[in-house]
N, C-alpha and C positions, 0 to 999 in steps of 0.2 A: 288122122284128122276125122272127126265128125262130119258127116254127111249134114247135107240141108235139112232134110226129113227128120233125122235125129235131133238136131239142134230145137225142131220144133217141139220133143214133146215134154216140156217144160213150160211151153208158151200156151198162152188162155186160149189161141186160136187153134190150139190142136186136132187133129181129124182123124180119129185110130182108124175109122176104113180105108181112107185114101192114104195111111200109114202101109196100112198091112198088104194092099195091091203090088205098093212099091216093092214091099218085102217078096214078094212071092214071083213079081217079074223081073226083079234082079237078084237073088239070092238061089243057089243050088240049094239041096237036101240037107246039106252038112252044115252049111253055113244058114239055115237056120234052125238045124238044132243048135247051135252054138247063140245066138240071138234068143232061142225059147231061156236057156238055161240062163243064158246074162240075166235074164230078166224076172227070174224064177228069185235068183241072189239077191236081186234089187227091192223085189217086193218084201221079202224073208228079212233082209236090214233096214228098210224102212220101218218095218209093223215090230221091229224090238225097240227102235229108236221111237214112235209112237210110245209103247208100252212103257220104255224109261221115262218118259218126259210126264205122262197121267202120273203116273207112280210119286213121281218126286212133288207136284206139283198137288198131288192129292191133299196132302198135307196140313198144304198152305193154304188149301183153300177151304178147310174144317175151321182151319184158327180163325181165319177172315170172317166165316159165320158165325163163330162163337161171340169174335168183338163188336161186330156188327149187331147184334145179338144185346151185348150189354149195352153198348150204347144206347141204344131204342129204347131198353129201360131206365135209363139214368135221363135221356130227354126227355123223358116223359114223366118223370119227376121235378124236374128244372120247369117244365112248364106250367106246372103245379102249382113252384112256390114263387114265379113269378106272375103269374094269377092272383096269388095271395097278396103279393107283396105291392101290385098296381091297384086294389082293393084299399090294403092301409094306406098308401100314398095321397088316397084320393080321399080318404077320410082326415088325414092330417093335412092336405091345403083347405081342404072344406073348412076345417078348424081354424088354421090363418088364418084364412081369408075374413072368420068370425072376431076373431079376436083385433086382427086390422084393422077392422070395422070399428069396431066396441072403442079400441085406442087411439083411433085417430084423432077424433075431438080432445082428448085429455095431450095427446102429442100438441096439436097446434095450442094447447093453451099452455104447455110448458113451452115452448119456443117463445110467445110472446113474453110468459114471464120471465126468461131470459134475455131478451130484447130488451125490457126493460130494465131488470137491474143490467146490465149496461148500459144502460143511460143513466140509472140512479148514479151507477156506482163514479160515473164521467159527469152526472151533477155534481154527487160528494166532493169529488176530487176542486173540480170549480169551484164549488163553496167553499172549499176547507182550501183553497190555494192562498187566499188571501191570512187568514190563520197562519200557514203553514210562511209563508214569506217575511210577515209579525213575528215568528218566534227562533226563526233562523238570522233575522237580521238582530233582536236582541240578544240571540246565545254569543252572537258574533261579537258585537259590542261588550259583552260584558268578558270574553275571552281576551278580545284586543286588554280592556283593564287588567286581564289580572296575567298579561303576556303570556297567553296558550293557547292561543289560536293553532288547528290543528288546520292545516293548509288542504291536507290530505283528501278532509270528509265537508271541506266550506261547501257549502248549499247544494250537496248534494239531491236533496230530496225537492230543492227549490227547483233543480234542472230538472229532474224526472217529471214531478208537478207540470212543470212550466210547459213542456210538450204537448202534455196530454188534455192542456184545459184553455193555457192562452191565447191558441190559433182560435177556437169556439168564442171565448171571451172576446179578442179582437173583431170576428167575422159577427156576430151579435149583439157588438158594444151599444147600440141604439137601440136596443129590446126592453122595453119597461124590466122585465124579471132579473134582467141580468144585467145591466147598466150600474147599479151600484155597486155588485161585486166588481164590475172591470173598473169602474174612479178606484175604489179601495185597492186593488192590485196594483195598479200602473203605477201608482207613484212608490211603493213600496219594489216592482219591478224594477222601473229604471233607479231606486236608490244602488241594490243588486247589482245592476250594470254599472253602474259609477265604483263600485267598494271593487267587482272584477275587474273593472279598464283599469284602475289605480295600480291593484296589485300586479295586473298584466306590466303595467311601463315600469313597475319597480323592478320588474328583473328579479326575482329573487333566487336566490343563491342555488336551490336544489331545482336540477333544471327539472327533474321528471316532476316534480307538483307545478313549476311552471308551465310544462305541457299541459297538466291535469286541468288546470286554474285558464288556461287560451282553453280549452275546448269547452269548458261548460259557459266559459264566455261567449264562445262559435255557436251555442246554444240557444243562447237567448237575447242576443244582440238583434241591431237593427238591420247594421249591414255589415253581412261577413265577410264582402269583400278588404274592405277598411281594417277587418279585424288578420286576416290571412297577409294580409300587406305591410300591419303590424310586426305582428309574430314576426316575418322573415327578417323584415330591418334587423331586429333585434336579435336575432339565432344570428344572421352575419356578422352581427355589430363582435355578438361576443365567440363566435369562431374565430373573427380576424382579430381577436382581443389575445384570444388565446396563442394563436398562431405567431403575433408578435411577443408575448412571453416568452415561447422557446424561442424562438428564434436570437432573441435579445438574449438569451442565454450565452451565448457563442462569446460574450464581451469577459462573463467572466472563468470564459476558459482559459486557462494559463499555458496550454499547450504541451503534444505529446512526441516533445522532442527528443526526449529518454528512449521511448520505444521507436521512433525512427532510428537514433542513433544508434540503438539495439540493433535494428535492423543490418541496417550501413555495416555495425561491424560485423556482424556474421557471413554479410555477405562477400566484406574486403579479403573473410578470412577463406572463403570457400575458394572466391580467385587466386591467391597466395598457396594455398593448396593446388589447387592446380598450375602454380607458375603461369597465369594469365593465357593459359593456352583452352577455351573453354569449348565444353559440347553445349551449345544454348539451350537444346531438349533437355537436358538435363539441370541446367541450372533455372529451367523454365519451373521444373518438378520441386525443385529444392526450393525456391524461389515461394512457390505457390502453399507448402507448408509452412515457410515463417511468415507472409502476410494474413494465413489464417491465424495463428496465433496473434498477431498483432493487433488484427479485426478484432476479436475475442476481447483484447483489451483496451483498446481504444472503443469500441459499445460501449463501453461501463464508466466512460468518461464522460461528468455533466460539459455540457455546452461541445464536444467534438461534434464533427459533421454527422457524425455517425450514432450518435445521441439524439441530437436534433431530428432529424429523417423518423429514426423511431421513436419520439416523441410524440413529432406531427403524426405519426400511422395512428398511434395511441389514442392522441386527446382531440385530433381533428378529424382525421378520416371515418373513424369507428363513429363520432360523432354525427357526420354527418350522413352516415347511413342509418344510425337511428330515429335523427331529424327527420329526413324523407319519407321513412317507415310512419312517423307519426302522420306528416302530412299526408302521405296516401294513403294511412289505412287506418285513421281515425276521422282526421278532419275532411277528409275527399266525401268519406257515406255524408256528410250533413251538409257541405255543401252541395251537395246533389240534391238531398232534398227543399234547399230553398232555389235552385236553380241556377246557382251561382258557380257553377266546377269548371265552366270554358277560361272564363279570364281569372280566376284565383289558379286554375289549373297553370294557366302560362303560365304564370307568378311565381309558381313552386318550381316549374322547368327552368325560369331564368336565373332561380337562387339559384340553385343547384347548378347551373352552368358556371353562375360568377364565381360560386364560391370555389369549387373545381379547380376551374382556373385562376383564379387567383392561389392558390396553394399550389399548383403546377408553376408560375409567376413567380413566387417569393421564393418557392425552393429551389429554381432555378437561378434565380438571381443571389441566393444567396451561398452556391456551390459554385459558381463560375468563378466568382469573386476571394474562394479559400482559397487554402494553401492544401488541397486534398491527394492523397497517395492515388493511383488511379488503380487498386483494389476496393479504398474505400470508396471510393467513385462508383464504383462498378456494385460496390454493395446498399448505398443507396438510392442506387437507378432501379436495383433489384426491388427496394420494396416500395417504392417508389409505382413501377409498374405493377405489384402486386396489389396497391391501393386501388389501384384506378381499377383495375380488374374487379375487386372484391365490389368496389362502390355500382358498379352494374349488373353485377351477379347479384346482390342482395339487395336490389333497388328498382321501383318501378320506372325507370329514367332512360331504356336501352334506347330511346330514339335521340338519347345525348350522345351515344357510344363514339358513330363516328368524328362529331366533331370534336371531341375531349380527345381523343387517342391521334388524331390529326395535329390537334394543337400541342399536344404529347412528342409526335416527332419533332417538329419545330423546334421544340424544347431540349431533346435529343441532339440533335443536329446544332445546337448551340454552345449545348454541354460538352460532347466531343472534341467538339473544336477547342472551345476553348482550355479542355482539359490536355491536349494535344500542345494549344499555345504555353498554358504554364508547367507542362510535365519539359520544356524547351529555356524558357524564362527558367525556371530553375534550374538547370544544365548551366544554361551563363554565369546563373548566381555561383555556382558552383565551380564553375572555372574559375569564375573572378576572385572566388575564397581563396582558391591555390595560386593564382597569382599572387595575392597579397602574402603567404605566408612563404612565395617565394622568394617575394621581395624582405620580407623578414630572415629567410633563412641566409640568403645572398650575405646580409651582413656580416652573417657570422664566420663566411665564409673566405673573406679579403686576403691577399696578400700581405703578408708580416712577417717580422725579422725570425717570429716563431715558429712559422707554415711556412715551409720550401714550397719552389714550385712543382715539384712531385706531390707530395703530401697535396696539396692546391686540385692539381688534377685529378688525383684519386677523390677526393672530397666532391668535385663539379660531379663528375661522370657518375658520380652512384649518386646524388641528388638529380640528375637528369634521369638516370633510368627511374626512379620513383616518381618523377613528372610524366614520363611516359606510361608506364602504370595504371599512375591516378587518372588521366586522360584518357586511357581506354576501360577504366573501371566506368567511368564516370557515363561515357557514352553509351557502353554496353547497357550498364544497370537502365538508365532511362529507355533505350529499346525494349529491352524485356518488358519493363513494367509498365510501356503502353501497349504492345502488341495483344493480351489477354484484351484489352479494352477496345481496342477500337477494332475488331476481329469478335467479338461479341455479338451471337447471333440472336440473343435473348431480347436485341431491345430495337436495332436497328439491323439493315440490312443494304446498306451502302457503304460495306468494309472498303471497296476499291477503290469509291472519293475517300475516304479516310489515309488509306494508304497512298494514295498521289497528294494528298495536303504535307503528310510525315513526309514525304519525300522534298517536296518544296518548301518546307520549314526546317529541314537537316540538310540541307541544301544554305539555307540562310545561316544555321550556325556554325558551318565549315565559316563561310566568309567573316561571321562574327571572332571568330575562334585566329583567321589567322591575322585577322585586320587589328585584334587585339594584340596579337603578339609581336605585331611590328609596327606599334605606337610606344610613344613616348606618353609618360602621366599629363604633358600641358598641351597633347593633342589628343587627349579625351574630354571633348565640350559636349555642351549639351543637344546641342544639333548631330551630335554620332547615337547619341543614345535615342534624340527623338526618332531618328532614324533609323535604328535598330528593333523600335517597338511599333515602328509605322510597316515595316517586315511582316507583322503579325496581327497587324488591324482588321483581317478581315473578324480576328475573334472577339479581339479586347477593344470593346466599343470606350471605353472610360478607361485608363490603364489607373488612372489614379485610384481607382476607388479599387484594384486588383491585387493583394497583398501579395502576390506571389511577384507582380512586375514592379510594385512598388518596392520590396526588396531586392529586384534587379537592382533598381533607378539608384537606392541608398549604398548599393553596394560598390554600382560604380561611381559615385561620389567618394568612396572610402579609397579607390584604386586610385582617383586624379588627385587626393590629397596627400599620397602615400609617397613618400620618399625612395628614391631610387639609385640604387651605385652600377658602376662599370660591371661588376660581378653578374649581377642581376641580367644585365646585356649578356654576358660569358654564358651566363645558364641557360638562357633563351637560344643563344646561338646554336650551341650543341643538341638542345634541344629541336631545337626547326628543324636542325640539317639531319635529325633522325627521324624526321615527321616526312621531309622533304622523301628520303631514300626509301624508309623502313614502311613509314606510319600511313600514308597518303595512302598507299591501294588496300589498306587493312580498313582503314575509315571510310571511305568510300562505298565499299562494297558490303561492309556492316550491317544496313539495312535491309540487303536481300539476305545476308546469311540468318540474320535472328527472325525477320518476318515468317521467309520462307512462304511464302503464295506466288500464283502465277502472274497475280500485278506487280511482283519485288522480285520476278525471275532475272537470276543474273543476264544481262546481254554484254556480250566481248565486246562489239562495236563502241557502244554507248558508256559502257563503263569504262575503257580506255579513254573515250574523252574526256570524260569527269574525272578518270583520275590525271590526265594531262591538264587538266583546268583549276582545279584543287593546286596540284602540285604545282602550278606557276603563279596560285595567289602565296602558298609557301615560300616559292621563291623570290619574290616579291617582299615577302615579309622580312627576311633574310637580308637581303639587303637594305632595307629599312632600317634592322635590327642593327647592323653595322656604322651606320649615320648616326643613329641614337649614342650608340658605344662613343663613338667620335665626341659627341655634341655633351656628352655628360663630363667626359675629362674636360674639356674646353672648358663649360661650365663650373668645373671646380677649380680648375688653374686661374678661368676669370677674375672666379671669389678671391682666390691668395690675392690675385697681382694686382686686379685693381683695386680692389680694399686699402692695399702700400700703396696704389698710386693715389688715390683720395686723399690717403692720412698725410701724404708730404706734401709740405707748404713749398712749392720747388721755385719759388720767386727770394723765399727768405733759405734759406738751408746752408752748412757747412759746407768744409772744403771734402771733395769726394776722397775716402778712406777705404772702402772695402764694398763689397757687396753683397746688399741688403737681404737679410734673412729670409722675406717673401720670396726673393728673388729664387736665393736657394734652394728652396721648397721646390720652386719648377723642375731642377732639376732631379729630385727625389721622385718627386712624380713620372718625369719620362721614365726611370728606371724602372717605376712598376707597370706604365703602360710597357717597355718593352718584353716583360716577361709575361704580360697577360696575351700580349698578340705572339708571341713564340706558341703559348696556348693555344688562340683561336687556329695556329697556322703550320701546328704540329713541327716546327722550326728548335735548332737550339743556340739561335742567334741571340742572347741576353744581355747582350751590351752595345753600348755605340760603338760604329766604324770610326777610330781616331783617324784624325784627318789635321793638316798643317790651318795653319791662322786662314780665313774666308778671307781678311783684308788682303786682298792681292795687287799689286800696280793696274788701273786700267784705267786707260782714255776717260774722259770725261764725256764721249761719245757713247762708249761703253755703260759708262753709269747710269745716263742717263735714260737707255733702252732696259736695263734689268728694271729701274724703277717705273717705268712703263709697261714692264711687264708684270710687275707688283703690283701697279695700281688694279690693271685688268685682268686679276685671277680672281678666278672663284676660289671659295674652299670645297666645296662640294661639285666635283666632274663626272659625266658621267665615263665611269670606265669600270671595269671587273674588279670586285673586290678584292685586295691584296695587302700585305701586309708596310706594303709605300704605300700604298693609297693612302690608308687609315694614318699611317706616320705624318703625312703631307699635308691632310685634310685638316689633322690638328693644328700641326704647325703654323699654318697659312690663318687657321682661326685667332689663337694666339698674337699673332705678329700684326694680323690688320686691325685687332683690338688696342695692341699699339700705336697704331698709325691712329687710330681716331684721338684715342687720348695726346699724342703729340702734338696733334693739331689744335687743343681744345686748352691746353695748359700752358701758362706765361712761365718762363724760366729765365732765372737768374744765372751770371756765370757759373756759380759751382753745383747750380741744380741740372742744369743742362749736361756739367761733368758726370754726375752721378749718375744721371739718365742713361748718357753714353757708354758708362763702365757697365749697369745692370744690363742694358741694350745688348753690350759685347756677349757677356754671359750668355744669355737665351739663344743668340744667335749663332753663337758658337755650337752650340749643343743641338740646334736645329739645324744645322749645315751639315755635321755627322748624322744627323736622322735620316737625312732623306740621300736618293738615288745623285749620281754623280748628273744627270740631265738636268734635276732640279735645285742644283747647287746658284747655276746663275739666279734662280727664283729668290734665294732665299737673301741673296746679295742686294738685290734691288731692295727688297723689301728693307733691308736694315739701313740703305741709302735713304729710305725712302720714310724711316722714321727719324732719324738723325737730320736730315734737312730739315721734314718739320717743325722739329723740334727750335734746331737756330733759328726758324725763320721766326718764332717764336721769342729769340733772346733778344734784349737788347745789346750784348756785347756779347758774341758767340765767339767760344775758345773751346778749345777740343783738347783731350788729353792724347799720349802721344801712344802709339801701338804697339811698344813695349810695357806702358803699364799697365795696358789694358791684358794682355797676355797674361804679364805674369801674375796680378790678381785671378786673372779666371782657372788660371792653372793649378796654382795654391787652392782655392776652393773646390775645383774638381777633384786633385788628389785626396780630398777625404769623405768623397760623395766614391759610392760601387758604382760608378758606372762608365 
């Protein structure tokens, strides 16, 4: 390590005597020759290192004097000819400054002569205004005569004139000089004004010379407010002129039930291809390429929904963004210059709100009220809201924006709905189709000497599975083709109240669907149907004025007036009772599988009850369905039996011979009800239990309690559907239709006979129908017409019960049953 002393001789404080002391009292001989010599080395490397650094550095510092060098003479040139050049500079302002001089006087007297002819040339124009007003109001006149008036170029030069000279002429009308020129204008003016106001309220045909013809009127009128207030009545007048032209189009559209029905079958055919077993993703895709195609041709159809919409974008929307464009960026600069843009300005805001919205108004009220696909729906909400877009993006009007697009959802939120209520209404229409044409096909289906009842069964059961089918085609298809729509984020954004409405309106059509199927035609009144469309009121404010509910309403008119057989009951039955087991938890749960959102997520809890609830209005139906069956046979044996009992005059009539061929008929008829309830009850019991004569010996005490018990039955008990029940039910309808007419008819001795021989028949036949418990039932009841009947006669005789047998006997052996 270095020493102190050493450390310092590098430092500016160095002291080489009090250096070398040191040296010489701590260093021996050796050690400082070895110190001389270090230091011999140091000086010897320093003074080359010296000599390199002059050397190298020499160089550089020849060139530096050389440029330094030139410099000095090239500045000294540069100041030379800036010497020179501050020299000329001062001789050419000297010169301005002379010539400045010299041209000032001649400057200020061309600016005055300019001054003036501007006022000459703003005289001329004054003078020559009245001239020019003379010879534009005769070209005018004499063009009106020879019909060629050019709208285009009317007084044009009158307006430019009129700017530039009538404000001077008004503001100086009491100046001796100028006072004649303004009498001779004015009235030649306001002729001008009178020939524009005219042609202004004519309206004329090309609306852009009508704007042309309103602005040079905004020109020179009095008050442009009156004139601006004008204009708009009449751009409304004939926007909402137009707007009901198309609109009024829609009456003579004949409708595009080809391409629906197009539709429907490609669609029936895709399910049938899949045996009804569907991926809804999938049929969602397939789905979505034939309503474009359909779109595609239903646009090109005058008067569709979908013509009309782009119609309106056409002839009204386009319209009245060119309208506004005029007002704001023609006639806004001139009202600005008379002062008049605060309240003509509101003027132009409130058109443009009304007009807006009144085409928001009409075309809403006039799509709720179609019969619209809700694709086509959905395509003109599309441009629909592209209008109202474009009308603010091309329009000085954005402080309209929120409350248009406000009144917009409103509008949305109407249309959904009630496209929701009629995509539902047509669902029922649509069921009530295939009811009707089940009751058509029912007929052809009847039990006949030609149709066994095998053949009969095969024939129900593949007519039921094509009812079950149609009913889930029918439901499905209407799912899919609201789910695109009201899941639609392009226009709203309250899919989850939409999907809780579908759910509580498919919810109403389960009930409509099974309430229908287990009525009868003369318990479809109009108090079911007002009720059915009161279901869906929150949408269809007017259902009348609703084509889509209005062919509900006609449709179920068509159902109550529509004729109905036993069969028709048989199809239904089989029907329920596969809706009942099969169909209820598949329908039920339909809505979540096609929706598929987290507000249509299936729940186990909740959907077991719905399908426990559903499936006990089925069963409910079902049972219904069975009373009707009952009530229709009744109703036809009625017709046979009372009809014969009307036509016979039973006070005047022969001696009893046989029995009566209506009669007969009755028992043709149980034969086929028995083979139809073997049917409903999968049974191969097809004929009556023979059984010995009902007339049995009994007390008179006896009698009298069966007929006691006859009076006070029902036909209708409640008890589990069976194939006695249904036997009983008729029976008992039958027999106390008797008892009234016995009551009700004077009989003579041998009409009373006849009574009692047809009486024996039916009763006969009905005592084998029913259960051995309801045999006494059926006894009273026959006491119980037969007494009536005597107490009716004035000379009551009875035939005796051998010939009542062996007549009824004889005519059963050639009846099957």
């Amino acid at each position: 390590m270095r020493k102190a002393s050493e450390e310092k001789l590098d430092s500016g404080e160095f002291d080489p005597q009090r250096h070398f002391r040191e040296l010489i009292e701590t260093h021996n001989v050796k050690e400082l020759m070895q110190v001389n010599n270090k230091l011999e080395d140091d000086i010897r490397s320093y003074d080359q290192d010296i000599q390199t650094l002059v050397f190298e550095n020499y160089s550089k510092f020849i060139s530096s004097v050389e440029t330094v060098k030139k410099m000095r003479q090239s500045i000294v040139k540069v100041n030379e000819k800036l010497k020179y050049m501050e020299e000329s500079m001062k001789g050419i302002n000297d010169l301005a400054e002379k010539i400045d001089s010299n041209f000032k006087v001649k400057r200020n007297e061309v600016q005055k002569l300019t001054t003036i002819n501007k006022e000459l040339q703003k005289m001329k124009t004054i003078t020559d205004f009245p001239v020019i007003l003379r010879r534009e109001l005769n070209k005018y006149a004499a063009d009106v005569a020879r019909n060629s008036v050019d709208y285009s170029t009317l007084f044009d030069e009158v307006v430019e004139c009129y700017a530039a000279s009538f404000p001077t002429l008004l503001k100086f009308r009491n100046d001796p000089l100028l006072k004649p020129i303004y009498d001779d204008s004015l009235q030649n003016v306001q002729e001008v004004r009178n020939i524009l106001w005219k042609l202004h309220n004519e309206q004329i045909a090309n609306e852009e010379i009508h704007r042309s013809l309103t602005r040079k009127f905004l020109e020179i009128c009095e008050d442009q407010e009156i004139v601006v207030k004008s204009y708009l009545k009449i751009m409304k007048d004939r926007l909402f002129k137009t707007m009901k032209e198309i609109l009024d189009a829609h009456l003579l559209f004949t409708g595009d039930d080809e391409l629906v029905e197009q539709e429907n079958r490609s669609l029936r055919s895709y399910f049938e291809e899949k045996l009804y077993e569907i991926d809804f993703e999938d049929l969602a895709r397939f789905r979505e390429v034939l309503e474009k195609k359909t779109l595609a041709s239903e646009g090109e159809l005058r008067g569709s929904p979908l013509w009309i919409i782009n119609a309106l974008s056409q002839e009204v929307v386009k319209k009245v963004i060119v309208e506004v464009n005029f007002l704001r960026g023609e006639l806004t600069p001139i009202l600005k210059r008379y002062d008049r843009l605060d309240r003509a300005g509101d003027k132009i805001d409130q058109m443009v709100k009304e007009v807006v919205l009144s085409y928001l108004t009409k075309t809403t009220e006039f799509l709720v009220v179609r019969k619209v696909s809700n694709s086509m729906m959905s395509e003109c909400l599309k441009v629909i809201h592209s209008d109202l877009k474009e009308i603010f993006s091309k329009t000085d009007v954005a402080h309209l924006r929120t409350t248009i697009f406000d009144k917009f959802g409103e509008k949305m939120e109407l249309i959904i709905r009630s496209q929701l209520v009629n995509s539902f209404f047509d669902l029922m229409n649509r069921v009530i189709v295939l009811l009707l044409d089940c009751r058509t096909r029912s007929k052809t289906l009847e039990l006949s000497d030609e149709r066994d009842l095998d053949t009969f069964k095969r024939d129900v059961f593949s007519y039921v599975s094509e009812l079950r089918n149609s009913l889930f085609f029918l439901v499905a298809t209407t799912l899919t083709g609201v789910k695109p729509f009201i899941l639609n984020s392009n226009f709203q954004v309250h899919g989850d109240v939409y999907i809780s409405l579908l759910q509580t309106y498919y919810n109403a059509f389960l009930e409509f669907l099974t309430t229908l199927l287990g009525s009868r035609t003369c318990e479809i009144s109009l108090g079911f149907v007002e009720t059915t469309c009161e279901r869906f009121s929150v949408a269809v404010a007017n259902a009348n004025n609703n084509v889509v509910v209005r062919d509900f309403q006609e449709s179920m008119l068509k159902l109550k007036s529509a004729k109905e057989n036993t069969v028709y009951c048989l199809v239904l039955n089989q029907f329920l009772m596969i809706l009942e087991k099969k169909l209820t938890p598949k329908l039920v749960t339909l809505p979540a599988e096609v929706i598929k959102t987290r507000e249509m997520a299936p729940r186990a809890g909740a959907d077991k009850t719905e399908i426990n609830r559903v499936a006990g209005l089925v069963h409910r139906a079902l049972d219904a369905n069975l009373i009707n069956y009952v009530r229709l046979y009744y109703e036809d044996i009625a017709a046979t039996i009372g009809g014969y009992l009307e036509r016979i005059d039973w006070s005047n009539c022969g001696p009893a011979k046989d029995i009566a061929a209506e009669v007969e008929a009755f028992g043709e008829k149980v034969r086929r009800m028995i083979l139809e309830v073997s049917f409903l009850f999968g049974d191969n019991k097809r004929t009556l239990t023979k059984k010995e004569s009902f007339l049995k010996s009994k007390s008179s005490l006896d009698k009298e309690m069966d007929r006691i018990l006859a009076r006070k039955s029902q036909v209708f008990e409640r008890k589990d559907p069976s194939r006695e029940s249904i036997f009983l039910s008729m029976v008992k309808s039958v027999l106390m239709l008797l008892i009234d007419r016995a009551r009700r008819i004077r009989f003579s001795q041998n009409g009373l006979q006849q009574w009692q021989m047809d009486n024996y028949f039916i009763i006969q036949i009905a005592f084998e129908l029913v259960t051995k418990d309801d045999e006494s039932l059926i006894i009273g009841f026959y006491h119980e017409i037969l007494e009536s009947a005597k107490a009716n006669c004035d000379e009551p005789s009875l035939l005796d019960q051998t010939i009542l047998e062996t007549t009824s006997n004889f005519r059963r052996s050639k009846m099957k049953i």
